[in-house]
Backbone as CSV, one residue per row, in Angstrom:
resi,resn,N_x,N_y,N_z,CA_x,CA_y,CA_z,C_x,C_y,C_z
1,UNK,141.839,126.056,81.581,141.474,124.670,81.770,140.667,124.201,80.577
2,UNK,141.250,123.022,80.118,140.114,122.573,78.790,139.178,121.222,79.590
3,UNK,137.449,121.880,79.571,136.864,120.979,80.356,135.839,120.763,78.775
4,UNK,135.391,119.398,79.049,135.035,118.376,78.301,133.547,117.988,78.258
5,UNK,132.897,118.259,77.337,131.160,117.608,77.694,130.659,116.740,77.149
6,UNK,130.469,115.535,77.730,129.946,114.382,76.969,129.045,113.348,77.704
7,UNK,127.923,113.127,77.216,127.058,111.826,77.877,128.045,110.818,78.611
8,UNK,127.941,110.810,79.064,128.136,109.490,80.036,127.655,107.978,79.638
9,UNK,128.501,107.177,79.400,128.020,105.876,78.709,127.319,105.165,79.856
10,UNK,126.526,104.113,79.591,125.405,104.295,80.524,126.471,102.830,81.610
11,UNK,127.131,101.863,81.120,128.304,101.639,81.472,129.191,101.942,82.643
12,UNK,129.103,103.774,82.558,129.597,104.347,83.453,129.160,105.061,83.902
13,UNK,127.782,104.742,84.349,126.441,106.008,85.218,127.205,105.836,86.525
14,UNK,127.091,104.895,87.019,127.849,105.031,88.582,128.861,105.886,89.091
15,UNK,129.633,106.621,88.033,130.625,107.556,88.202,129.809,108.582,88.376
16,UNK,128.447,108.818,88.282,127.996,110.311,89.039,127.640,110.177,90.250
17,UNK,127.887,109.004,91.048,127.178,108.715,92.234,127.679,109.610,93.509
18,UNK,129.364,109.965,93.335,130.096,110.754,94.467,129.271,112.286,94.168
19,UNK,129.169,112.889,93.112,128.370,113.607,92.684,127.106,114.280,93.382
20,UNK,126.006,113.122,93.099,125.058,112.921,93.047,124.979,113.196,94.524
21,UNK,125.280,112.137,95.498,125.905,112.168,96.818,126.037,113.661,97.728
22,UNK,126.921,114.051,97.267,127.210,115.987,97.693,126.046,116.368,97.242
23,UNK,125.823,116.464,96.423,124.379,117.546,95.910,123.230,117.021,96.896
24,UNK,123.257,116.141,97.387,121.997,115.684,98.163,121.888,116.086,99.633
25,UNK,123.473,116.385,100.061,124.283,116.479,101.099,124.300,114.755,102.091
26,UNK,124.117,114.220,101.447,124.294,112.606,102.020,123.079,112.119,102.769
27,UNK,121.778,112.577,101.976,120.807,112.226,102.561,120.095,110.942,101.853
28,UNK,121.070,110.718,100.765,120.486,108.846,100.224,121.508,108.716,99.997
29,UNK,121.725,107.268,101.055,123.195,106.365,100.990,123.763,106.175,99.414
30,UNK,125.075,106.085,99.431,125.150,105.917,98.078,125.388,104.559,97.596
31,UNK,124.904,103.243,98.299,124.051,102.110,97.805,122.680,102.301,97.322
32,UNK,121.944,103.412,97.731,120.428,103.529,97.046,120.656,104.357,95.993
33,UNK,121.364,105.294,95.815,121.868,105.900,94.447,122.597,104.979,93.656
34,UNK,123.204,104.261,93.696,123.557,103.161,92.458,122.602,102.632,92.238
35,UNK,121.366,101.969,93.116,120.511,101.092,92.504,119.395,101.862,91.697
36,UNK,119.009,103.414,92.319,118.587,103.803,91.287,119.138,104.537,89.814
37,UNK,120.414,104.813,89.975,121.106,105.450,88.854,120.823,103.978,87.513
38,UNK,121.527,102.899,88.174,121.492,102.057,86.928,119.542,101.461,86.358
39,UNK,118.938,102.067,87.627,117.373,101.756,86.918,117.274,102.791,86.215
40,UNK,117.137,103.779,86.081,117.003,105.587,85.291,118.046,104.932,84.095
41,UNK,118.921,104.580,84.071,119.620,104.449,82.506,119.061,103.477,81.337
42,UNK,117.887,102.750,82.052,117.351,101.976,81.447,115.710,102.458,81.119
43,UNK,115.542,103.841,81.557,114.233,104.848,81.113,114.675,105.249,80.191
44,UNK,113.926,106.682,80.265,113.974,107.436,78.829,115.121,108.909,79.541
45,UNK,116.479,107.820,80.044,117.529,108.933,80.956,118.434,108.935,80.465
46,UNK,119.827,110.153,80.071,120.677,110.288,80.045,121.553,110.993,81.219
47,UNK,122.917,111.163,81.041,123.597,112.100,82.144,124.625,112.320,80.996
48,UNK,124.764,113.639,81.484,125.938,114.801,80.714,126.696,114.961,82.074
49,UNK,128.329,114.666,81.710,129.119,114.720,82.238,129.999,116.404,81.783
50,UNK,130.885,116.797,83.243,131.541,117.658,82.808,132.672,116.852,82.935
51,UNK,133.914,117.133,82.164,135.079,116.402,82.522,136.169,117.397,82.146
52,UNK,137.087,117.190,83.273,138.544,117.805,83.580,139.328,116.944,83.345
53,UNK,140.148,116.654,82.198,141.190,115.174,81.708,140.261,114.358,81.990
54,UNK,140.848,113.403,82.885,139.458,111.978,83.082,138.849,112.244,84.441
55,UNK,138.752,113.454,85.154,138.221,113.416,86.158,136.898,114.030,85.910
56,UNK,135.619,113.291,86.066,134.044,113.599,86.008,133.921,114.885,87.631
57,UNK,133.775,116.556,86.911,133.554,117.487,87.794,132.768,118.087,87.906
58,UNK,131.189,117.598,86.903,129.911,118.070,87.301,129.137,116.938,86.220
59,UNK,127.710,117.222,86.315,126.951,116.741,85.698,125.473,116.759,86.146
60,UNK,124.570,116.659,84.770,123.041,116.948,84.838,122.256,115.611,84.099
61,UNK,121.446,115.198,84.563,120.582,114.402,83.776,119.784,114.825,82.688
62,UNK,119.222,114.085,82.161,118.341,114.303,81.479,117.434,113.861,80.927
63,UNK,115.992,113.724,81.146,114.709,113.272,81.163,114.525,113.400,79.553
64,UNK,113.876,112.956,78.992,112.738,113.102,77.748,111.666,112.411,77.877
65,UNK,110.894,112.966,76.888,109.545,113.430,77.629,108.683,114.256,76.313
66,UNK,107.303,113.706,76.193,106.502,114.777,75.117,105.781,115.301,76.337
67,UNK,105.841,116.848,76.190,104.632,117.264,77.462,103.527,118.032,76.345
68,UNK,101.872,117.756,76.799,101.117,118.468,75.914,101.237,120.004,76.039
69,UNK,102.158,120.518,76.980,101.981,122.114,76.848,103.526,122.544,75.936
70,UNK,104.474,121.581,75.846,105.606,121.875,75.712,106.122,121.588,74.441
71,UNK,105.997,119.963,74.023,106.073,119.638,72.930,107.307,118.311,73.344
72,UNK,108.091,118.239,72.543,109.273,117.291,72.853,110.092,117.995,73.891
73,UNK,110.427,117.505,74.789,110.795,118.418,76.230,111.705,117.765,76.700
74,UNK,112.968,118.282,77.444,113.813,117.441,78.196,114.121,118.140,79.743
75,UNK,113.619,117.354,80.718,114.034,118.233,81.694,115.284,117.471,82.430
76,UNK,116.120,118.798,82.978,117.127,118.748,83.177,117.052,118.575,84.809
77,UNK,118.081,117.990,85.562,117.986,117.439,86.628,119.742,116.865,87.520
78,UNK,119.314,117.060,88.804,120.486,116.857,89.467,121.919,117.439,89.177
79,UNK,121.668,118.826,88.609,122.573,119.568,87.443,123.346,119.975,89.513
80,UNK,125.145,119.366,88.918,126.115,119.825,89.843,127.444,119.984,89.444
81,UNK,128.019,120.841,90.014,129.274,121.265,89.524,130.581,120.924,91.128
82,UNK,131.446,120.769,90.733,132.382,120.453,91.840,132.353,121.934,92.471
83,UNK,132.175,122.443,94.080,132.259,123.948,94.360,133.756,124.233,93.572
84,UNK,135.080,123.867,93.326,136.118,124.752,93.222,136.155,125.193,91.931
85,UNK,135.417,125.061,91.034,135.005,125.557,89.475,133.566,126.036,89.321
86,UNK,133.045,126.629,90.584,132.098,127.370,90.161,132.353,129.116,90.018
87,UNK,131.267,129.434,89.444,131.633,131.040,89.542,132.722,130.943,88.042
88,UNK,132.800,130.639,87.066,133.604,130.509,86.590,133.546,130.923,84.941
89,UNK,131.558,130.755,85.013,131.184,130.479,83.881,131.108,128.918,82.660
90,UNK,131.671,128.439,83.900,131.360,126.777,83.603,130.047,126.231,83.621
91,UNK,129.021,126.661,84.305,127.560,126.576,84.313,127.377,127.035,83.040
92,UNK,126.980,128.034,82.857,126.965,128.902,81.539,127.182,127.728,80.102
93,UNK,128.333,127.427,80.304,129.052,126.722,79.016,128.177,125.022,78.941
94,UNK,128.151,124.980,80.208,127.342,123.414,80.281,126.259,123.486,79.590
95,UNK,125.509,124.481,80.135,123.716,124.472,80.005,123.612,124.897,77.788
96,UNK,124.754,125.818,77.813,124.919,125.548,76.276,124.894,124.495,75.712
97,UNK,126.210,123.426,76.044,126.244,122.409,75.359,125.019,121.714,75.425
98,UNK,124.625,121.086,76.706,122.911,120.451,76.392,121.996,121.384,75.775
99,UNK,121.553,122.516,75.913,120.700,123.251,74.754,120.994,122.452,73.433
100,UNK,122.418,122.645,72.999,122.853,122.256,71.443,122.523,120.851,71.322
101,UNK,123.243,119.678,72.512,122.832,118.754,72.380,121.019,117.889,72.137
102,UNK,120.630,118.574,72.798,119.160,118.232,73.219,118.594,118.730,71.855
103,UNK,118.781,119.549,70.852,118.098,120.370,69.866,118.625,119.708,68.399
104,UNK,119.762,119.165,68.909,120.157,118.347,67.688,119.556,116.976,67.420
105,UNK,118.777,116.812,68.967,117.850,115.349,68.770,116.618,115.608,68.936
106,UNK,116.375,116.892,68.278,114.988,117.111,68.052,114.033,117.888,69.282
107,UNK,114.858,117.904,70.333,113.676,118.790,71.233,113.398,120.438,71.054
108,UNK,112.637,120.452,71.620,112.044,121.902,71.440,112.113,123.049,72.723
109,UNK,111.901,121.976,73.646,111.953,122.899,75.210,112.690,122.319,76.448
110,UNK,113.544,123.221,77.025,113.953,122.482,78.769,113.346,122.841,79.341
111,UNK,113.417,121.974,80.793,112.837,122.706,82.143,113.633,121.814,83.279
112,UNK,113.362,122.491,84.078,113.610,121.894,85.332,113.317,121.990,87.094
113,UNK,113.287,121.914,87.770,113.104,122.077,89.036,114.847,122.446,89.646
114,UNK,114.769,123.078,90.766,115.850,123.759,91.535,114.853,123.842,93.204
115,UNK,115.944,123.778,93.910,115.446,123.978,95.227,115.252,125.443,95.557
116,UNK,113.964,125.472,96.458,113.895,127.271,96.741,114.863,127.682,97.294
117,UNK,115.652,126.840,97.987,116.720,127.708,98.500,118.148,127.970,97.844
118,UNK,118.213,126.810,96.635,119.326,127.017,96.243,119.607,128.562,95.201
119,UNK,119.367,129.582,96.016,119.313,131.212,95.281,120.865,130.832,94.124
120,UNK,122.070,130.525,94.289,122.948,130.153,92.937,122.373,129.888,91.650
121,UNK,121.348,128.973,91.885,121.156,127.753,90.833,120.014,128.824,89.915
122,UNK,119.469,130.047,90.755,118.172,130.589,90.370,118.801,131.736,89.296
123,UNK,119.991,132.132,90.153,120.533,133.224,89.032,121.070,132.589,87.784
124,UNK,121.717,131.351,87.795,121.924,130.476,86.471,121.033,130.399,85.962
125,UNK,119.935,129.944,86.251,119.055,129.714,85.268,118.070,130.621,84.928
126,UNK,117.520,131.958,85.706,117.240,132.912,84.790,117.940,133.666,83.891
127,UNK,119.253,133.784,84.198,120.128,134.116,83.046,120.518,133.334,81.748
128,UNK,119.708,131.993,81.710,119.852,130.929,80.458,118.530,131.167,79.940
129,UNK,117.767,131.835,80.400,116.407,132.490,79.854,114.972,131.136,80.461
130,UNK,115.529,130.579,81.440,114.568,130.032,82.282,113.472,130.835,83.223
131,UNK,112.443,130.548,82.532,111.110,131.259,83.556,110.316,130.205,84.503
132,UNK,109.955,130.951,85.532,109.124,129.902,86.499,107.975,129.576,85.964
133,UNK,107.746,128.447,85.844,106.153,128.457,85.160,104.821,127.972,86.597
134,UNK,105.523,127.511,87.559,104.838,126.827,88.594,105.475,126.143,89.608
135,UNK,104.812,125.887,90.855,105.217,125.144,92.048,105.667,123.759,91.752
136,UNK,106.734,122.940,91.982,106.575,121.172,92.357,106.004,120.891,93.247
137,UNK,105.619,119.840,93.507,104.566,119.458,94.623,105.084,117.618,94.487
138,UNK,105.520,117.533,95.697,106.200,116.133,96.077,105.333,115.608,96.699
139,UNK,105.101,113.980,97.218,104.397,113.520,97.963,105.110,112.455,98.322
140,UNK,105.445,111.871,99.285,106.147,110.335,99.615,104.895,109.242,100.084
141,UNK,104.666,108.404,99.127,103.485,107.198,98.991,104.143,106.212,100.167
């Protein structure tokens, strides 16, 4: 399979919304995910698309960000893959291309958050040489 990695024009952020959607398991309608997808494209946000011909079959955001412990930093986010191309080493190849991408515009460090339970997402990313540095801590205002 020749799969494809490229930002997402901001144009066409709404195409991660079916996406976005599954990964959440349908716990924000996907009228409140469009309204916030097209506010985030107008931060300091991108999205990396995976693509199969023209069909969008994963994708990760991506934050920037100076952190004082980190330096120029991009954390990575809402990173999903369609289930029938996982296991594949398609993770693997993604998290490359943004490394390359992200380093060619000057950053220095990723990070990201993963759910405790999602044990998949934990073996990906200690095997991309991701270390835990600390807890998230959420609050709803």
């Amino acid at each position: 399979m020749d799969f494809q990695f490229s930002i997402i024009p901001k144009n066409e952020i709404e195409s991660v919304v079916p996406l976005v959607y599954d990964l959440n398991e349908a716990k924000i309608s996907m009228e409140i995910l469009r309204e916030r997808f097209n506010e985030m494209i107008e931060q300091n946000y991108e999205c990396a698309g995976i693509y199969l011909g023209n069909d969008l079959i994963g994708v990760s955001g991506l934050w920037y960000f100076t952190r004082h412990y980190a330096g120029k930093s991009v954390e990575i986010d809402h990173v999903f893959i369609k289930p029938e191309y996982r296991g594949s080493g398609l993770g693997k190849k993604f998290m490359n291309w943004i490394s390359n991408y992200v380093m060619n515009k000057g950053y220095q460090t990723m990070e990201l958050n993963t759910y405790v339970q999602n044990y998949p997402s934990h073996k990906l990313y200690y095997n991309e040489g991701f270390e835990i540095l600390g807890y998230h801590f959420f609050k709803n205002l």
